[in-house]
C-alpha positions as CSV (number, residue, x, y, z in Angstrom):
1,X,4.8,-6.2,-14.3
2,X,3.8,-9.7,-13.8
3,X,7.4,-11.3,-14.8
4,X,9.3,-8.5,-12.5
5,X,7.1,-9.6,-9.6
6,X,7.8,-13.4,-10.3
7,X,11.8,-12.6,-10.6
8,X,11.9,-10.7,-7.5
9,X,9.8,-13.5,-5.7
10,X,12.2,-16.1,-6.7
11,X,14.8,-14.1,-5.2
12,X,13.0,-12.6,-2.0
13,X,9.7,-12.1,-0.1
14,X,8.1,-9.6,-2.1
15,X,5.1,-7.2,-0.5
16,X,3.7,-4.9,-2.5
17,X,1.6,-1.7,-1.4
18,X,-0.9,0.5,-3.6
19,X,-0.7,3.6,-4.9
20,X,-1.8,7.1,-3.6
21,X,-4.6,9.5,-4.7
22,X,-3.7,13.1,-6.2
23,X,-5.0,16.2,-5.7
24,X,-6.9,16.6,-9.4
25,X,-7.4,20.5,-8.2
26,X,-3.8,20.9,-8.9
27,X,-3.7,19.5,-12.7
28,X,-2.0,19.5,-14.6
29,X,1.4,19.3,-13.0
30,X,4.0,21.6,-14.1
31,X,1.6,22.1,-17.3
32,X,2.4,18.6,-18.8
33,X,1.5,15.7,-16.1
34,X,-2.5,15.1,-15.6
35,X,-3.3,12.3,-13.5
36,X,-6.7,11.4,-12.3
37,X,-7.8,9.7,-9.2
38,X,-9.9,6.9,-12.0
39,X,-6.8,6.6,-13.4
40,X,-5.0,5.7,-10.4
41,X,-8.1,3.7,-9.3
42,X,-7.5,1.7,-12.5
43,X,-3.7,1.3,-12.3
44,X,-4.0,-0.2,-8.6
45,X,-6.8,-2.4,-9.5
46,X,-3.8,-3.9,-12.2
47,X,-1.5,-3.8,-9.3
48,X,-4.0,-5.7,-7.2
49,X,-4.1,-8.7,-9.7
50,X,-0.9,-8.8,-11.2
51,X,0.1,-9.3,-7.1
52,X,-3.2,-12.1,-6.8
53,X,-1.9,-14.1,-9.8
54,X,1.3,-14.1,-8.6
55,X,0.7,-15.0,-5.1
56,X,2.1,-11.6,-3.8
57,X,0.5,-10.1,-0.8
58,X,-1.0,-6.3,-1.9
59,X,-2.1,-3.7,0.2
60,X,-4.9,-1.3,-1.5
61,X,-4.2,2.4,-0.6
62,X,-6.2,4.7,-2.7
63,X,-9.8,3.8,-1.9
64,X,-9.3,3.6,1.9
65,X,-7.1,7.0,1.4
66,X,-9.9,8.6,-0.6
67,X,-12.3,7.6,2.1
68,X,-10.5,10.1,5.1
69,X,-12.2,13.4,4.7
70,X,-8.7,15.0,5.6
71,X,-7.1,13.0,3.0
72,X,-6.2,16.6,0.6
73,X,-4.4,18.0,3.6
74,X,-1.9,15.1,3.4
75,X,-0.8,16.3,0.1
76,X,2.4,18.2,-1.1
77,X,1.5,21.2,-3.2
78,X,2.2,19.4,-6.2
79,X,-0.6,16.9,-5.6
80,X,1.3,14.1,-6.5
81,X,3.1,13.7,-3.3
82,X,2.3,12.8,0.3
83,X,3.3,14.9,3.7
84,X,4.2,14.0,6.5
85,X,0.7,13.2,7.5
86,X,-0.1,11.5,4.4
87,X,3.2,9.2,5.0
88,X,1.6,8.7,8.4
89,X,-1.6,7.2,7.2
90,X,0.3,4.7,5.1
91,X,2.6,3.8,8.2
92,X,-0.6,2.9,10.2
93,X,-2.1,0.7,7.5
94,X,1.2,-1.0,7.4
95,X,1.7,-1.3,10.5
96,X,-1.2,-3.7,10.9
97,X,-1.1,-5.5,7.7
98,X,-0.6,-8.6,8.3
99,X,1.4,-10.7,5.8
100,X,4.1,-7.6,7.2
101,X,3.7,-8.8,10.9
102,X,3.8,-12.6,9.2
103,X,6.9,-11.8,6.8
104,X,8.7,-9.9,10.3
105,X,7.6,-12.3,12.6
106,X,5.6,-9.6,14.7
107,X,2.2,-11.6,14.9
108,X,1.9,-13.0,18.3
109,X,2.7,-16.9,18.8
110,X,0.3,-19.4,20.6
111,X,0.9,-19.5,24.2
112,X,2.0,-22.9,24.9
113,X,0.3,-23.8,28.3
114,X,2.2,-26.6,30.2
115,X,1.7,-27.7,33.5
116,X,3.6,-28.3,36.7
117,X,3.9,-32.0,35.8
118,X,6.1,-31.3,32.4
């Protein structure tokens, strides 16, 4: 993971976003995929550094996910995929993340103040 991160960063601005729980009530999925919300836990966490020792801005999902009490209505019957709302959560952490407003130029500038006599 670590040398596809650094290839892409040579190349581009990388940002790179967590994963999502799952709905363990539903697993195993189509009686052969079990994943587990410490298992995901675990795999982000690797995400999280591989991104820190590369440099690579990362934004956590799955705690702050886990922490909405609605967060299993935000889940596809499968409970491996998001909904609608679920997609929705991750567009408002997104949307104020800021190495995204940074990388699109979004974040606001300092007002330069000048007076008359400029």
């Amino acid at each position: 993971m670590g040398q596809l991160l650094n290839e892409m960063k040579a190349e581009t601005q990388v940002l790179v976003i967590g994963l999502t729980p799952v709905d363990e009530h539903v697993m195993p999925f189509a009686d052969c995929l079990w994943c587990s919300n410490e298992d995901v836990a675990a795999h982000e966490a690797v995400l999280a550094e591989t991104c820190r020792d590369a440099d690579i801005p990362f934004l956590p999902l799955h705690r702050s996910m886990l922490e909405e009490p609605d967060w299993l209505t935000w889940m596809e019957p499968d409970g491996l995929h998001l909904n609608g709302e679920g997609h929705h959560f991750i567009h408002r952490r997104i949307r104020g993340w800021t190495a995204l407003q940074t990388w699109a130029e979004l974040l606001p500038r300092p007002q330069q103040h000048l007076s008359l006599g400029d």
